[in-house]
N, C-alpha and C positions, 0 to 999 in steps of 0.2 A: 428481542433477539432475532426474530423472523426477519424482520425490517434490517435487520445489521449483516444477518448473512445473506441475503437476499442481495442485496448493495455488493459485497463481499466478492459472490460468482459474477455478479453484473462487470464489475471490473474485471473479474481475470478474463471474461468473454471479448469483454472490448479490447483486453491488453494483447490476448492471440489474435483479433482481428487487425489493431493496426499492424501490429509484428507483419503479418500476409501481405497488407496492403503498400508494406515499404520495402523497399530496396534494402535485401541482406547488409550492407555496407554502412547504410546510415546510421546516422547518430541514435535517433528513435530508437531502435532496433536491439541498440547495443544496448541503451540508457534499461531499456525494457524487457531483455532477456537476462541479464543479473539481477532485476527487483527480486528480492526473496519475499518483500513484506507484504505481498500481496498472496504469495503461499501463504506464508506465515499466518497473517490475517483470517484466511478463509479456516487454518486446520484448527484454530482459536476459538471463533467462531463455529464452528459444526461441536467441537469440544461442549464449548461453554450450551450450546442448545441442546445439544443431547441429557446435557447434565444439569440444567439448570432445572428440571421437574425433579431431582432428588435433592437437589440443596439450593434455593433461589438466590443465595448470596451470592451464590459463583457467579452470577450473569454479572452483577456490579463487578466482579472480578477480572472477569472478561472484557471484557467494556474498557476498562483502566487498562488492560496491558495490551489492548489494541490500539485505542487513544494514545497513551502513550507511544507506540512502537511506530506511530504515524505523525508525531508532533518530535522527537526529537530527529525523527529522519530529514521533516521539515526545518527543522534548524540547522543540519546540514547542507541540505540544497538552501537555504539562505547564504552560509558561509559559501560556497561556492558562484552564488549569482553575485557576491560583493565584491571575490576575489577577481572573477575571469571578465563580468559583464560591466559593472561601474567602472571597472578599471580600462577598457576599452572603451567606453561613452568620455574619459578626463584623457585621451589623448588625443 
């Protein structure tokens, strides 16, 4: 669970760093200042590690609803790279 939050802050550091690094306008910027799943993520994880020394099941608990919350977002931005991107590579 150390190794998961740990990961966790490591992105949202990086996520304010590009944010800084780009032009308010861009796309980055935009894509990357509505991620919620990376709040989400991290308050999951601090959650699940404070809690998992009173019940160790929670951490597989944890674990599954962060997994998840980042696998079906990923099937999202799948549905979007087929609509906007392939579709522009067959014109």
């Amino acid at each position: 669970m150390i190794v998961y939050s740990m990961w966790s802050f490591s992105f949202g550091i990086l996520t304010k760093k590009v944010i800084q690094a780009n032009d308010p306008n861009s796309h980055v910027v935009k894509v990357l200042s509505r991620d919620q799943r990376s709040k989400l993520s991290m308050v999951i994880n601090v959650i699940t590690l404070a809690s998992v020394f009173i019940y160790p099941m929670i951490g597989m608990i944890g674990r599954f609803l962060v997994s998840g919350l980042w696998i079906l977002s990923y099937r999202k931005a799948d549905y979007y790279y087929n609509k906007w991107i392939k579709r522009d590579l067959s014109m």
